[in-house]
C-alpha positions as MATLAB code, in Angstrom:
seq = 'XXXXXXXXXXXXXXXXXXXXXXXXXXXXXXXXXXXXXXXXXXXXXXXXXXXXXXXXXXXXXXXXXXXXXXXXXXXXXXXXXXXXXXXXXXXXXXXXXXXXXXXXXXXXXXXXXXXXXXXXXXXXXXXXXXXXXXXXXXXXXXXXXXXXXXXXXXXXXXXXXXXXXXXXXXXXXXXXXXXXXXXXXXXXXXXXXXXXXXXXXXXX';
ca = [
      -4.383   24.402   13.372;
      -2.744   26.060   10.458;
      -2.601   23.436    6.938;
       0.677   24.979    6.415;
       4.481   24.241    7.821;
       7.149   27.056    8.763;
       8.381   26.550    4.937;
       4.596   27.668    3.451;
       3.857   23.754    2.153;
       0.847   22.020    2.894;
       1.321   19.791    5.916;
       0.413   16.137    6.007;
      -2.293   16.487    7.678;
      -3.755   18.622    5.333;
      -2.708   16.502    2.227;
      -4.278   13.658    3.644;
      -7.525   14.901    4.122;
      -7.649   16.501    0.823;
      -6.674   13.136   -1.002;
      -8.957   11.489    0.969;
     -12.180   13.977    0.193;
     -11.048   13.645   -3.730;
     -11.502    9.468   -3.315;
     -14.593    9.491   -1.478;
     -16.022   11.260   -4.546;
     -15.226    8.198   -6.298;
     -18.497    6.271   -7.624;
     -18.497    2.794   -7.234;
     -18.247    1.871  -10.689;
     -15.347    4.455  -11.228;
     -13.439    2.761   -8.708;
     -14.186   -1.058  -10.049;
     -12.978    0.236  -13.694;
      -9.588    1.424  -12.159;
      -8.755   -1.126  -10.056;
      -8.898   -3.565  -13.109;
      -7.114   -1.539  -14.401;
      -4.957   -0.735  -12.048;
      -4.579   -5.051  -11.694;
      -2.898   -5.243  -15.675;
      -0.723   -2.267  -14.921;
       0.845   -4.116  -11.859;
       1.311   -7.185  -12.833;
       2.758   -5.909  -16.002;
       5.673   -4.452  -13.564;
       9.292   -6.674  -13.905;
       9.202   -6.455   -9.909;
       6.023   -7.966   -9.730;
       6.218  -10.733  -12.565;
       9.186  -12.112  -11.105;
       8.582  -11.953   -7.501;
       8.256  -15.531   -5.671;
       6.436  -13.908   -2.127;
       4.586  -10.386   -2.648;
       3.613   -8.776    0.417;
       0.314   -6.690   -0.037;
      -2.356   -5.726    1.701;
      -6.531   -5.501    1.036;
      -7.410   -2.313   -0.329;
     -10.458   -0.755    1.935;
     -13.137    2.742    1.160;
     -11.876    4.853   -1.399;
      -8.310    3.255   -2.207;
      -7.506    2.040   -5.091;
      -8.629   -1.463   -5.599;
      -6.385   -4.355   -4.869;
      -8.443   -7.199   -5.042;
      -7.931   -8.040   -8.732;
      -4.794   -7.855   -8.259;
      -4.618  -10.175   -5.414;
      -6.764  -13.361   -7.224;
      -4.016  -12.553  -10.468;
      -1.132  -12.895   -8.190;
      -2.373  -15.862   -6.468;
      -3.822  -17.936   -9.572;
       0.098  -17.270  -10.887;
       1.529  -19.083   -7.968;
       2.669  -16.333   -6.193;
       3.146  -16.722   -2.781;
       0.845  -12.994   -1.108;
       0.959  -12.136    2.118;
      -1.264   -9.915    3.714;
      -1.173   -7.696    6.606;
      -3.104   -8.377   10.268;
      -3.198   -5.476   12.170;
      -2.122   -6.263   15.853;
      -3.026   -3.713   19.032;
      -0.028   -1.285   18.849;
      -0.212   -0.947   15.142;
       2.196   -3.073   14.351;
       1.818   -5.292   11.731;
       1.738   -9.578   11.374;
       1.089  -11.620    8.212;
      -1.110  -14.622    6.644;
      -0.793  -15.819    3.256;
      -3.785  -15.379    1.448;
      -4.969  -18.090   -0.161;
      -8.268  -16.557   -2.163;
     -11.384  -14.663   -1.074;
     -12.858  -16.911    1.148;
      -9.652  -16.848    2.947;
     -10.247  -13.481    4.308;
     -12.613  -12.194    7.160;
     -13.434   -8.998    8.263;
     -12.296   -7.619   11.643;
     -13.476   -4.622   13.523;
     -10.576   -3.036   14.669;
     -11.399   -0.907   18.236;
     -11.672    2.663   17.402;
     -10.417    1.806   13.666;
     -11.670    0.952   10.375;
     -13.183   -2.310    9.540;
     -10.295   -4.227    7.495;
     -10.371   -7.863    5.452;
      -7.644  -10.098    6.749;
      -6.317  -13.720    5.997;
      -7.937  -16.315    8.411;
      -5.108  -18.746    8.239;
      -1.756  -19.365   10.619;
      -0.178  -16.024   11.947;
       3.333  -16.354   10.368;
       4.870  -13.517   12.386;
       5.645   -9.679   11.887;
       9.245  -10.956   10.608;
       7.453  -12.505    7.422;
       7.523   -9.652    5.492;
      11.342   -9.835    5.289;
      10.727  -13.206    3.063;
       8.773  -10.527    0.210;
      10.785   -9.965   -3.303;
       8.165   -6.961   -3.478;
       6.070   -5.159   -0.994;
       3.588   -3.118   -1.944;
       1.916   -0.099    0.151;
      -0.645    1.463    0.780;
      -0.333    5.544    0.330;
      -2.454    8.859   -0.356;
       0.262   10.218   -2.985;
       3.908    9.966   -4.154;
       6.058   12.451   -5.239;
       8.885   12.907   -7.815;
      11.541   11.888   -5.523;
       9.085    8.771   -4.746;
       8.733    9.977   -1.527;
       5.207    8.115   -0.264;
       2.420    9.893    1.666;
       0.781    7.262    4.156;
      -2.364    7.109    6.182;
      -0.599    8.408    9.459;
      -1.170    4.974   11.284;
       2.212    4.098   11.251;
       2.241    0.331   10.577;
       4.269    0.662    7.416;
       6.740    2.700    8.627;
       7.368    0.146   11.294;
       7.536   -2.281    8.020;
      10.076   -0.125    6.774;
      12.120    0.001    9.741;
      11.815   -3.928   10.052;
      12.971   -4.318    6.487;
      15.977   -1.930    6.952;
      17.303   -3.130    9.863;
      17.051   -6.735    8.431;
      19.014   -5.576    5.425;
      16.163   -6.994    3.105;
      15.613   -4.663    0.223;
      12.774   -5.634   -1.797;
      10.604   -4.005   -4.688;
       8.736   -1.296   -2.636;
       5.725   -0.594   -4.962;
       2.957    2.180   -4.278;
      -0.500    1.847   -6.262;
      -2.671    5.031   -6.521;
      -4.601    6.604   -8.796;
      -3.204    9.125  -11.272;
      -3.856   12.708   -9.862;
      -2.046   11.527   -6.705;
       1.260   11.303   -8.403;
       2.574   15.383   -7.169;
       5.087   17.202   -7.651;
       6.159   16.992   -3.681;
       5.069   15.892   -0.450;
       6.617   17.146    2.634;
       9.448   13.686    4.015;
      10.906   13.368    7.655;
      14.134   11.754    8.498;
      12.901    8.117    8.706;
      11.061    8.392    5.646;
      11.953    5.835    2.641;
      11.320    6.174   -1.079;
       9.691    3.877   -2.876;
      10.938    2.198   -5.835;
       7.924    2.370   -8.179;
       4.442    3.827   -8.627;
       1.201    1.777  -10.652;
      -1.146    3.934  -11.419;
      -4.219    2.985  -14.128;
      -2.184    5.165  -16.481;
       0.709    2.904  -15.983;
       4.301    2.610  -13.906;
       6.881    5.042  -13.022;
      10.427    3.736  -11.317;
      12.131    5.818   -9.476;
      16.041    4.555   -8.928;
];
């Protein structure tokens, strides 16, 4: 299969597996340093500081780390929800309620994943966020986000849109993967800011 579209541009595909080789080059200790980091940037971010409920999700491999910035929220008193992944990718919540609130579940034919161990609250909990934030590969200038390919947060997306619920939508990645353009489809949504260990960017 050819890594370029009919225009000449890298396809997802491609673009995904070339962020991804670029992280797993990542040494440990590289990764610890920016996800501190990456933890003052964030919670720096108007969005964030004011939000009541932030949606957000356990960082896993080579993303960038989100577990500082998890415990910050949380000892703040804001309300985090985190993502548990259901069979047809679809996504319900738990509130997480510190690190010995999550366990680790081996998904069938997936990626091992932390999730909160408490009460399912419901797919529809996500709508009660002031700020979600997402996972992604890259964003571009237009804040267009490039995800994984699973699909879960584009269903989060959908969910949020048709439930007229606008929140923050926040990506965190490290700073080469802020590009000049990925390639968008029709249902795709921008984001409204990137954190990167270099700092924030807004985008409307």
């Amino acid at each position: 299969m050819s890594g370029t579209g009919p225009d000449g541009q890298p396809t997802k595909r491609m673009l995904r597996r070339d962020f991804l080789a670029v992280r797993n080059r990542l040494t440990a200790d590289d990764a610890e340093k920016a996800a501190a980091v990456l933890a003052e940037r964030a919670l720096e971010l108007p969005e964030l500081a004011a939000a009541r409920t932030v949606a957000a999700y356990v960082s896993v491999g080579g993303e960038p780390g989100t577990r500082a910035l998890l415990d910050a929220l949380h000892a703040r008193g804001t309300r985090v929800l985190l993502p548990v992944l259901l069979a047809d990718n679809d996504l319900d919540w738990g509130a997480y309620d510190g690190a010995g609130s999550l366990v680790r579940v081996q998904h069938q034919g997936k990626i091992e994943l932390l999730e909160p161990s408490g009460t399912r609250l419901g797919p529809d909990a996500v709508l009660e966020a002031d700020a979600v934030l997402l996972p992604g590969l890259a964003v571009d200038e237009r804040g267009m986000r490039l995800g994984r390919g699973g699909g879960s947060y584009d269903r989060v997306l959908a969910r949020l849109e048709r439930a007229g619920a606008d929140p923050a939508l926040v990506v965190l990645l490290y700073d080469a993967e802020v590009v000049a353009h990925v390639p968008g489809e029709a249902h795709d949504r921008p984001v409204h800011a990137v954190v990167t260990p270099s700092g924030a960017r807004r985008f409307r």
